[in-house]
C-alpha positions in Angstrom: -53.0 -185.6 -38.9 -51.3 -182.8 -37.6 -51.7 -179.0 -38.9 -49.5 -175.8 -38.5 -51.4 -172.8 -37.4 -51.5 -169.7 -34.8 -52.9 -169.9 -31.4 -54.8 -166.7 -30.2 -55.3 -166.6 -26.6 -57.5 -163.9 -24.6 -56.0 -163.5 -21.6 -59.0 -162.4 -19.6 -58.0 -163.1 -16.6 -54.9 -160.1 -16.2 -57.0 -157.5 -17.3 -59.3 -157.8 -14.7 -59.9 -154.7 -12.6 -58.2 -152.4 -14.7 -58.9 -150.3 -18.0 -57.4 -152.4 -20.6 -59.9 -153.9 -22.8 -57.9 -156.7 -24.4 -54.4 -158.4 -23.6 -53.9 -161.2 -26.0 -50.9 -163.5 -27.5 -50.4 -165.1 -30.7 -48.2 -168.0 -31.2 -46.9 -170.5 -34.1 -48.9 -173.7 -33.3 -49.1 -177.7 -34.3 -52.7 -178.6 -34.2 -53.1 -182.4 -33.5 -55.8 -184.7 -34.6 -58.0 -184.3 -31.4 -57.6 -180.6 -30.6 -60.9 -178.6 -30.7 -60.9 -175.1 -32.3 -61.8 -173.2 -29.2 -60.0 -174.8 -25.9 -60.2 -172.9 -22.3 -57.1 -173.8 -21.0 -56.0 -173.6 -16.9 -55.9 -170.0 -16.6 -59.6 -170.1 -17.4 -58.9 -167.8 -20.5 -60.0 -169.1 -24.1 -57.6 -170.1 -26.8 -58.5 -170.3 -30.4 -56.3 -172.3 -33.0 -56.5 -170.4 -36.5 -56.2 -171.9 -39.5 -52.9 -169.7 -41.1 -55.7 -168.8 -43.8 -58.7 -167.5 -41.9 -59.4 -164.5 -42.6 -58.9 -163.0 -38.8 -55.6 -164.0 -39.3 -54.9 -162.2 -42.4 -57.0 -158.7 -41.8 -57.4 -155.7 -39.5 -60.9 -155.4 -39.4 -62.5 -151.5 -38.0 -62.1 -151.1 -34.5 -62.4 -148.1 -31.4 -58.8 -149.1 -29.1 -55.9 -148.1 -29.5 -53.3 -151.3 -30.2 -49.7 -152.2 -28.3 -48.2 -154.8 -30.2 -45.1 -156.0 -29.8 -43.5 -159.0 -32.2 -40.9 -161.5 -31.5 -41.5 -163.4 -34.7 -41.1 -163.1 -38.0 -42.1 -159.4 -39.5 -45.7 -158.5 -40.4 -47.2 -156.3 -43.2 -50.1 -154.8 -43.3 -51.9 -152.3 -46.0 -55.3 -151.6 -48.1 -53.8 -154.0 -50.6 -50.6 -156.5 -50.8 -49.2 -153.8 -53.0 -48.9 -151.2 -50.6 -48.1 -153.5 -48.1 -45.5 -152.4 -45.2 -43.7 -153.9 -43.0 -44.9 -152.9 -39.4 -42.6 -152.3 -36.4 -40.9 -154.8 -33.8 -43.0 -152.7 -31.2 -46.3 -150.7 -32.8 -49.2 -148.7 -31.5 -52.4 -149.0 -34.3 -54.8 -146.3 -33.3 -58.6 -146.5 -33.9 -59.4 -148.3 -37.5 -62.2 -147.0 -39.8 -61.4 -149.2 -43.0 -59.9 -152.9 -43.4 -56.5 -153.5 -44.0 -54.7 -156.7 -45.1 -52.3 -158.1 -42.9 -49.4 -160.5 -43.2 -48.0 -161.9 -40.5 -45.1 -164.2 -40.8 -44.3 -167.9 -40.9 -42.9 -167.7 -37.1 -45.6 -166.0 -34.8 -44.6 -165.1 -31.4 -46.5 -161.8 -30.9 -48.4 -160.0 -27.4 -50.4 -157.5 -27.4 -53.0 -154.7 -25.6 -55.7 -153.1 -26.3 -56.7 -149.4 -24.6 -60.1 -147.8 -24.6 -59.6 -144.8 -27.5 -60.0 -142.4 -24.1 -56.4 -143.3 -22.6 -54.9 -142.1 -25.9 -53.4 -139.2 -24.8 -53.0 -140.1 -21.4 -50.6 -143.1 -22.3 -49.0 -142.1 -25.8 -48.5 -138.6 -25.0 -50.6 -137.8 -28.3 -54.3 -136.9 -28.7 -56.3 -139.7 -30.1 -57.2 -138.2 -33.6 -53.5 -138.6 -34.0 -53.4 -142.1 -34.6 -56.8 -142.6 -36.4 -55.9 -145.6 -39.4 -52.6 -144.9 -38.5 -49.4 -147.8 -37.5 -47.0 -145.7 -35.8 -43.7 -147.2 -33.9 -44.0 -146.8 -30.0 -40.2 -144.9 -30.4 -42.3 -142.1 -32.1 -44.7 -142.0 -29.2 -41.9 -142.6 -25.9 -38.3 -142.4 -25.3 -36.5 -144.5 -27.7 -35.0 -145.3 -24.2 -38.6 -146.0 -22.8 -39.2 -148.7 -25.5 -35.4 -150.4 -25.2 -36.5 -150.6 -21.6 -39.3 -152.6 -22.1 -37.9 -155.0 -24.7 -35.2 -155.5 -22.4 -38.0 -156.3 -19.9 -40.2 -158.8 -22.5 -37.1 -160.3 -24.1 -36.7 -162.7 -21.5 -40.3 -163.9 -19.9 -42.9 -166.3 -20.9 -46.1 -165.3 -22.7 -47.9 -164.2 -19.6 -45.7 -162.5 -17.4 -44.8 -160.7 -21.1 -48.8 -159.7 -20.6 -48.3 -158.6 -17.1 -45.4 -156.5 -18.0 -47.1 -154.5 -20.4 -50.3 -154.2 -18.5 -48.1 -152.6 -15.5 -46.7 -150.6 -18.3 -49.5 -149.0 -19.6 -51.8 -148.8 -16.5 -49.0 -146.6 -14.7 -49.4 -144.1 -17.6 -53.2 -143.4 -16.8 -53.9 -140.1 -15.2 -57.4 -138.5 -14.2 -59.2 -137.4 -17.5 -60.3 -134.3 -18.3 -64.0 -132.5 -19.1 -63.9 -133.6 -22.4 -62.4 -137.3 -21.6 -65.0 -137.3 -19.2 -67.9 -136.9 -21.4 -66.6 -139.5 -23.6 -65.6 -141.3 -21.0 -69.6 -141.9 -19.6 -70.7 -142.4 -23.1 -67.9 -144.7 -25.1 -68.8 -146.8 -22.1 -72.3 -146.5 -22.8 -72.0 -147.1 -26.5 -69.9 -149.9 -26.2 -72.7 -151.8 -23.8 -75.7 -151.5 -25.9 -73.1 -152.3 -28.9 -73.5 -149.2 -30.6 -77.5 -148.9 -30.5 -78.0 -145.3 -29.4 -79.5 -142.2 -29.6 -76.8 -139.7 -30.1 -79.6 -136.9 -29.8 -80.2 -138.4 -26.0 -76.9 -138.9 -25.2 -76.5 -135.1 -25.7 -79.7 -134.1 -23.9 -78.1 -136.3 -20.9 -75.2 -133.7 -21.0 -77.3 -130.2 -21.0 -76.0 -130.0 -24.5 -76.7 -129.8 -27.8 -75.9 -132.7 -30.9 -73.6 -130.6 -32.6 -71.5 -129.5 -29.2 -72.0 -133.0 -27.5 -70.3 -134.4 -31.2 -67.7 -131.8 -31.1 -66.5 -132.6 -27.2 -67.0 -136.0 -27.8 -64.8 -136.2 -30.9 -62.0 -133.9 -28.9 -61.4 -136.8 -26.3 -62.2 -139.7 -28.8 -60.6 -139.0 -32.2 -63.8 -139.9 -33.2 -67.3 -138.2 -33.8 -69.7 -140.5 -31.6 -72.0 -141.6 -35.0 -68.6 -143.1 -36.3 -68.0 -144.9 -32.9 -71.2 -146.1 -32.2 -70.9 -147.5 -36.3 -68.0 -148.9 -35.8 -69.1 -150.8 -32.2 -72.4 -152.0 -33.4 -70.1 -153.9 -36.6 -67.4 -155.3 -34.2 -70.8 -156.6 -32.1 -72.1 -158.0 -35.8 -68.8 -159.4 -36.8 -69.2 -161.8 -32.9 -72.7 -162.3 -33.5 -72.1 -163.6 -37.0 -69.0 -166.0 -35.8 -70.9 -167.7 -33.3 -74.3 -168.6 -35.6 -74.6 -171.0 -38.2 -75.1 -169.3 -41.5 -78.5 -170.7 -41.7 -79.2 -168.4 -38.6 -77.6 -165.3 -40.0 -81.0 -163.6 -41.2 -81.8 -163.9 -37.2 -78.9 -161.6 -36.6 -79.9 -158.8 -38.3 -82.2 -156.9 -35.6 -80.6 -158.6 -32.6 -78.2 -156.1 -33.6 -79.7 -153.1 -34.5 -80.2 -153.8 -37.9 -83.3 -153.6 -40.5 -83.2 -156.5 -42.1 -80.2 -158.9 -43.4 -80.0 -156.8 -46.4 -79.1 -153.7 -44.2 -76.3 -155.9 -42.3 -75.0 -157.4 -45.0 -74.3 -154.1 -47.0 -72.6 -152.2 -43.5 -70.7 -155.1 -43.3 -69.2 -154.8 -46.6 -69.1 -151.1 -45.8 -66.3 -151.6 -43.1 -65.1 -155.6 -44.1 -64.8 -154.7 -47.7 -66.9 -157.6 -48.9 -70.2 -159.6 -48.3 -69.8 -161.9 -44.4 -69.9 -165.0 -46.6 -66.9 -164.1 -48.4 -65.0 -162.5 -46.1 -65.1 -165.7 -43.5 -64.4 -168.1 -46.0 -60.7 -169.1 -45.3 -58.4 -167.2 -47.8 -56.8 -170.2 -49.8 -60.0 -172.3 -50.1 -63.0 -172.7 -52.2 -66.4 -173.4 -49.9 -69.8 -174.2 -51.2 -71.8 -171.6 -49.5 -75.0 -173.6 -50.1 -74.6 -176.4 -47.2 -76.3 -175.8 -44.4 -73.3 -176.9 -42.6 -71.6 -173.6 -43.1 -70.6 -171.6 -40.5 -68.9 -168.5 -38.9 -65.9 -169.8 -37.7 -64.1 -170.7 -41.0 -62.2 -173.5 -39.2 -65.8 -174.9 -39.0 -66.7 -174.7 -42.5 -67.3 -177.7 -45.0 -64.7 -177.6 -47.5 -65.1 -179.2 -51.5 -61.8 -180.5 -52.3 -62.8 -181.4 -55.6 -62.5 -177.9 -55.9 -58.8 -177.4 -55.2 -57.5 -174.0 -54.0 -57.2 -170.9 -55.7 -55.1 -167.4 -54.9 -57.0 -163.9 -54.0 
């Protein structure tokens, strides 16, 4: 049996030694009967097959980078609900996210993208970082329209990973040296983002000579963000990996591993920011899944299904 899905590759590898944090592809895929889920292919980088209803398909979950992504495929849509859907641009930046939004994507993917430590904002989009907080804006608004016909031109005609190479040039020869306030954040996004968000903000300060309230306000200058925000959001993208690689029998475990209470305390912050309970949000979109077998897991293409159920429409 042979499925249609997306293939999401990490391409680890070409970021190495330079600031980007993520440079990753999405492609339309035929999954055949022997394919595993998760396959590290030549380049040593990890590909993921998606099912075209799991639910990191279909949502933009809270994040810290700032987003390239530029689509070849059919158009995407993304918004707080399928009502107020839009359609995104060919070539988008998505700054720092702070609440889930729905997305869309079409029945063609072809897509590349990169992702920038919130820092480079202003270095590479010419902008300053609180700018594009929850905000899809079109490169064209950010460079030259003639800058981002350039690159197209460029992308249009190579395979996935020079495509990746391309844009990580692109972006990396933006970068200048930061400033005082870029370098504050600089030491302690860096620092946040290692312990996954479990820090003292009161110490961080005191590392600086300063106090909370002007460590917040020079940290939020360079980062869009205040730091309590960003080390929120950190510590619930390092819950949202936790929870995908354990077996929902093992879920209560994850709870103080990182940083949390009890499970009651994660499980509420993670509807805070997912918009619903980690059992319902990872169940894939069109299906019904008996959340009582042990056999449940993160990864929704691993989860047991009930087909005397049949399917149903959120």
């Amino acid at each position: 049996m042979t499925e249609t899905g997306v293939l999401y590759t990490e391409h680890t590898d070409l970021r190495a030694a330079t600031p980007v944090a993520s440079l990753w592809s999405y492609e339309t895929c035929v999954r055949g009967p022997v394919r595993q889920p998760v396959v590290l292919n030549r380049n040593g980088n990890n590909e993921y097959w998606l099912e075209r209803s799991d639910p990191l398909l279909n949502t933009i979950l809270p994040g810290t980078g700032v987003s390239v992504v530029v689509n070849f495929g059919d158009g995407w849509a993304a918004g707080r609900s399928l009502a107020t859907s839009v359609l995104l641009p060919r070539v988008s930046v998505i700054g720092p996210v702070t609440q889930p939004r729905i997305l869309r994507v079409g029945k063609h993917v072809q897509a590349v993208g990169a992702v920038l430590p919130v820092l480079l904002t202003a270095s590479v989009f010419r902008v300053p970082a609180s700018e594009v907080i929850d905000r899809i804006v079109p490169l064209e608004d950010l460079w030259t329209r003639s800058e981002v016909d350039r690159l197209m031109e460029s992308l249009l005609s190579l395979q996935t990973r020079r495509q990746m190479a391309t844009i990580r040039g692109e972006l990396v020869a933006r970068i200048r040296q930061p400033g005082d306030c870029e370098t504050i954040g600089q030491v302690d996004t860096r620092l946040i983002t290692l312990r996954g968000g479990r820090v003292s903000i009161d110490q961080m300060a005191r590392s600086h000579g300063l106090s909370r309230k002007q460590f917040a306000r020079r940290f939020s200058a360079a980062a869009g963000l205040t730091p309590k925000l960003f080390a929120r959001i950190t510590r619930f993208q390092s819950l949202a990996h936790a929870l995908l690689c354990s077996d929902v029998s093992e879920w209560v475990s994850v709870a103080p591993a990182v940083g949390f209470y009890d499970q009651a305390h994660m499980i509420n912050e993670f509807r805070a920011l997912a918009g619903s309970s980690p059992t319902l949000f990872f169940q894939p979109h069109d299906d019904i899944i008996d959340a009582s077998t042990v056999q449940l897991r993160g990864r929704p293409s691993e989860w047991v299904r009930r087909p005397e159920l049949g399917s149903r429409t959120r």
